[in-house]
N, C-alpha and C positions, 0 to 999 in steps of 0.2 A: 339495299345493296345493289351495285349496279352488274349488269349483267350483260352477255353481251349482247347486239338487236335481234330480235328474232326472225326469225327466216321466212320468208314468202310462201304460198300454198305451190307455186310454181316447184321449187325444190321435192314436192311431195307424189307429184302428180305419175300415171303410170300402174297401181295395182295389177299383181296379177289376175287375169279372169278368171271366172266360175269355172268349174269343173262340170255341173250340171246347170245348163238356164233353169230350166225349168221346179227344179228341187226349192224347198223352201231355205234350206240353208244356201243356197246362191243367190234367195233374196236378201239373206243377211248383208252378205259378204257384198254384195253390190251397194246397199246402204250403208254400210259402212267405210267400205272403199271412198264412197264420196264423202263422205269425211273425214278421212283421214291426217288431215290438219287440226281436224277438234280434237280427236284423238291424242297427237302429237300436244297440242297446247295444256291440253287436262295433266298429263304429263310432267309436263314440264311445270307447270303452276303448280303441281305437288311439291316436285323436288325443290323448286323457288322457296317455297315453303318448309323449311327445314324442319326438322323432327328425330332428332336422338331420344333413344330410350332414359335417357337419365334427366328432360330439358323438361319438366311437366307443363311448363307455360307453353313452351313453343307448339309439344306435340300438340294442345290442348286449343291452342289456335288452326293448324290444321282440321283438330274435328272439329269444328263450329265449322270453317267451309265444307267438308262434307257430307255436313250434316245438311246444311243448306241444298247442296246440290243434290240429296235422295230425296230429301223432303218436294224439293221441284219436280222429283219423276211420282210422287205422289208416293212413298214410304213416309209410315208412320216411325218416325225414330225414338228410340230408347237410350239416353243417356247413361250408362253405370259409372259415375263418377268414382274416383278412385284418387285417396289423399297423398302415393306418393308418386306411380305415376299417370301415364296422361288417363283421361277419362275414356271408355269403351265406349263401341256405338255398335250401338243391334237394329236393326231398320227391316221393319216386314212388307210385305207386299202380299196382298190378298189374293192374287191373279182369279181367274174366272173359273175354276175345279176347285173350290175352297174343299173337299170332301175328301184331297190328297195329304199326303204329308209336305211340308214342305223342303225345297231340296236348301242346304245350307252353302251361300257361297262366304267361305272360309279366306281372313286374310289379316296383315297387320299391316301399319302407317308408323311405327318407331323405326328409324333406321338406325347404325354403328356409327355415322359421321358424326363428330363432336358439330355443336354450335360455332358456324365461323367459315366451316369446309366450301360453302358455295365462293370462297375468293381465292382460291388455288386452284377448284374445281368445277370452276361454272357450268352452267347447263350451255350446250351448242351441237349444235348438228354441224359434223362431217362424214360426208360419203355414206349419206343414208343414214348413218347411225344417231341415233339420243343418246351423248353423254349427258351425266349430272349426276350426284349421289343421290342412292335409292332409286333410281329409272327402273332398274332390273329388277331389285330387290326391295320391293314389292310395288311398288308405285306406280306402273304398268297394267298390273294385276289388276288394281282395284279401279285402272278407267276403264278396263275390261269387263268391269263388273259394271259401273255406269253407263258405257254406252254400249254394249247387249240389252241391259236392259230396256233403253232409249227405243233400241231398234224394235224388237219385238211388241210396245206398245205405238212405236207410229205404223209399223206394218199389219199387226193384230187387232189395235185397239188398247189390248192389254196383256198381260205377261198370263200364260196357259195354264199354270198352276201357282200355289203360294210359291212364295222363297223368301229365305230370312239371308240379312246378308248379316254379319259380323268381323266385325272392323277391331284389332286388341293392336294394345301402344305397349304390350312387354314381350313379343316374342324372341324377342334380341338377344334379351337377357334372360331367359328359362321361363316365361308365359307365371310366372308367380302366384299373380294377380285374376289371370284372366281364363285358367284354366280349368276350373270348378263351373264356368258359365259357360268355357268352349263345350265339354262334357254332356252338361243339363242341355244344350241347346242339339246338339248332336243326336242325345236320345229321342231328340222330340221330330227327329227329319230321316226322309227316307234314303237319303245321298247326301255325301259332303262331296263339293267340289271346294280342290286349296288353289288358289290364284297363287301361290307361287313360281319364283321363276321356272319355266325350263328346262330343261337340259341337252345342252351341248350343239352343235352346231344346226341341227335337223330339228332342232325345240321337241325331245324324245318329252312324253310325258311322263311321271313318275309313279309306279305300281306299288314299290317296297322301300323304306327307309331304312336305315339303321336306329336302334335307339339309341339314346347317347345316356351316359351315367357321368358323375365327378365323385371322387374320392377325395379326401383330403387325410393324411398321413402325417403326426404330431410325435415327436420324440420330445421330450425332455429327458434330458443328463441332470448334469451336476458342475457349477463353472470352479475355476479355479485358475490361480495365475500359472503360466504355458512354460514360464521361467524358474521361477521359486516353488513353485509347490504342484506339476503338473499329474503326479501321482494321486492328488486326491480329486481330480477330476474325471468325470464322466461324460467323454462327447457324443453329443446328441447327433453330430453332423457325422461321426464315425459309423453310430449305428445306422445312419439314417440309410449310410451309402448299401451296407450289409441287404437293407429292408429293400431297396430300390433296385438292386441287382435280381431279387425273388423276383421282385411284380411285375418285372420285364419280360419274365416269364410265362406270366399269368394268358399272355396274348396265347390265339388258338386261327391266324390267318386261316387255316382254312373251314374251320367253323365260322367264318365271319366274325368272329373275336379278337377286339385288337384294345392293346393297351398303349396310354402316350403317358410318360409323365413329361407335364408341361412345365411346368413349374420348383424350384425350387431354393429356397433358402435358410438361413440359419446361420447364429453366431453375431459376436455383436466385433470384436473386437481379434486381428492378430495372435497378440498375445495373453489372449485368453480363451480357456477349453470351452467350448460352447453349451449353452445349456438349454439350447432348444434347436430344432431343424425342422422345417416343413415341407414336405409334397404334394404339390396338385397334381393331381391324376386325371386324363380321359380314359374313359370306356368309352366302347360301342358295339354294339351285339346286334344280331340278326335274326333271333329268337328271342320272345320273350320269356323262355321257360331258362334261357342264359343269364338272366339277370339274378336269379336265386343260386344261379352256380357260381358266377363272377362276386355276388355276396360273401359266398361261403370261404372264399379263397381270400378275399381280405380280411373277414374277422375272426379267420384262424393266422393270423399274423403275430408270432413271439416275437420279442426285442432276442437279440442274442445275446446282451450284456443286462443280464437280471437288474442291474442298481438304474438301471432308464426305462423312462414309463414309457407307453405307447398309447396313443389316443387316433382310431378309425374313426371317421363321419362321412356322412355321405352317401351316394347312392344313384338307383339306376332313376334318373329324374323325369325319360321321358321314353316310354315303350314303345319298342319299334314298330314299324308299319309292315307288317307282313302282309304278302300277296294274297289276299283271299277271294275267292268264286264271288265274291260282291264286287271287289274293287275289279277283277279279272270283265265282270258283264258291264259295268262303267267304262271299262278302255275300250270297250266291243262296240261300242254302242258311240264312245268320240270318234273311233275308227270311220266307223260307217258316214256321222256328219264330216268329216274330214273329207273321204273320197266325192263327195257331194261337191267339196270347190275343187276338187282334182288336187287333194294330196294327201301323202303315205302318210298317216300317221305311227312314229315308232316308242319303245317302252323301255323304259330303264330300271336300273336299281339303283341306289344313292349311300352314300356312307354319312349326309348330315341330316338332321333331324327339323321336322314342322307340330305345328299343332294337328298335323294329319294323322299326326301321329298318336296326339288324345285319340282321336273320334276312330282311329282304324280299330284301335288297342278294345275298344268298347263293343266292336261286330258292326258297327254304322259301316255299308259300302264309301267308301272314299277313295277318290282318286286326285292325285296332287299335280303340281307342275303344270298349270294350264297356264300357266302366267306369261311375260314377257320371254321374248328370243333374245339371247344376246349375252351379254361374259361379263365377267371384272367386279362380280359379288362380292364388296365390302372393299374392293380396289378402286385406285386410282382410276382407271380405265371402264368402271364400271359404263354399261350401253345396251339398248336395246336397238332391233333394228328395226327401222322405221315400215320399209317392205312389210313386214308379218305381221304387224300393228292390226290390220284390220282382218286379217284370216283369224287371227287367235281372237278378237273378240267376237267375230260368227261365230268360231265355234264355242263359246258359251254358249252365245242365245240359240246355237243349235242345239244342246244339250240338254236347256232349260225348255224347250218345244218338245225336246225324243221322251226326259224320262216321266 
């Protein structure tokens, strides 16, 4: 697919300086400032590289290149193939304290853009910024992940402690697949760092998630003709409406408790009584002790027209990331590598959910959002910005040196 020509090192050139000469995280930051076009390029050859959750070929080609490119920094990789989608990759690194746990850098390589997106969407830099689908989301993240680690074995020799990096092709779509090994690999490390993106103009990093749940809400009626005979029907889309005016209810904004019904449908025909109706539902909770509450509130749900059934499924699929005294001494401690190139680093709370969200859920310290700067997640516009490219990936390998 052709694309447009790529841009000169000239366009790149400029970083801001250290905050500290002398600190070793202003050694990062210096060596990767000078590269900041490999950076950019790693980037953008991902995104070139298309990869939707639902494409197994495609994603599947992706991880062969990199796989290729950890196995170059001397990671031993681990294929977990996977027959519907793309294949997982888990790649360790020894570092020279093998006697530590190792810390786990957390991320995924599936994006939302259907197959085909890079020709509406191509990758191009204007005004500093990397547009292309997946830049932001995640694809940034993980050259963050290659080239910290780069930098720390040409400055060290080699990386100061183990680290297991893991790479999943389903987090798009609710981590299915890949969630049982995010877990086992979690319990085995002393810190998760999530390369996900960001947040918001200052790249705040992220402390607390929301967990997200789906519901799905099933009436069957009874049809019959709407003309001739509409008395012996039972509308499933009447009750449904009845059911969906409760769970509107169900939201608690300021316990952090909010309910979306997204979705829904039902009825085949006009003139006739409908004899099924469906609701998808979001949750998102702030607590996970909210999830057995937000349970109890849908499977106490009556039909109010006794002769329609009611069929709940569903549930809280992904537990939230609450702030805990682990993830709290993780943000202490990026703080600290941050003031080293001279900058604030700030903290947020988020209402969408990561696989940060396994590993919080489990007592693993994790902290999220160390990923790309920049906006337009799952959008048209999506961009990171070129400027920060190389402060956020010092501050990995500052991280992977503190803990």
């Amino acid at each position: 697919m052709k694309t447009k020509k790529r841009s000169t090192g000239k366009l790149f050139v400029g970083a801001a300086a250290p905050g500290r000469p002398g600190s070793e995280s202003a050694r990062y930051l210096r060596y990767l400032t000078e590269r900041r076009n490999e950076l950019v390029e790693t980037i953008r050859h991902m995104a070139e590289m298309e990869s939707p959750s639902d494409n197994k070929a495609a994603v599947d080609q992706l991880g062969v290149w990199l796989k290729a490119r950890f196995e170059k920094l001397g990671g031993k990789v681990r294929v977990h193939a996977q027959p519907r989608f793309g294949n997982h990759l888990q790649v360790e690194f020894a570092g020279t304290n093998a006697t530590k746990k190792p810390i786990l850098l957390l991320g995924h390589f599936d994006t939302v853009y259907d197959l085909g997106t890079l020709a509406c969407m191509p990758c191009k830099v204007e005004k500093d910024r990397l547009y292309g689908p997946g830049v932001f989301d995640m694809k940034s993240g993980i050259a963050f992940m290659l080239h910290a680690i780069e930098a720390l074995q040409a400055i060290h020799g080699e990386i100061p402690r183990p680290v297991t990096v893991w790479l999943v092709t389903d987090e798009e779509v609710g981590s299915e697949s890949s969630r049982a090994i995010t877990e086992k690999l979690a319990k085995k490390s002393a810190a998760v760092l999530v390369l996900e993106p960001s947040a918001g103009a200052k790249g705040a990093l992220k402390t607390s998630r929301k967990g997200v749940g789906e519901y799905t809400v099933r009436v069957t009626g009874q049809a019959a003709h709407a003309g001739l005979d509409p008395g012996a029907g039972q509308s499933a889309i009447v009750e449904l409406a009845q059911l969906i005016a409760r769970i509107a209810r169900f939201g608690e904004p300021k316990r952090g408790l909010t309910v979306n019904i997204g979705v829904i449908r039902g009825g085949t025909r006009t003139n006739v009584v409908a004899a099924e109706a469906v609701a998808e539902i979001d949750v998102r909770i702030e607590r996970l002790g909210d999830a057995a509450r937000m349970d109890r509130k849908f499977r106490a749900l009556k039909p109010t027209n006794r002769k329609c059934k009611l069929e709940i499924t569903g549930g809280v699929n992904r537990p939230p990331m609450e702030r805990s005294t682990g993830t709290i001494s993780l943000f202490a401690k990026a703080q600290t590598v941050a003031r080293e190139i001279g900058w604030k680093l700030e903290e947020t709370a988020v209402g969408g959910g990561s696989d940060g969200n396994f590993t919080a859920a489990l007592g693993i310290p994790t902290l999220d959002g160390l990923g790309g700067v920049g906006d337009g997640a799952h959008a048209t516009h999506e961009h990171v910005l070129i400027e920060e490219l190389p402060r956020r990936a010092a501050l990995i390998a500052g991280l992977l040196a503190a803990l």
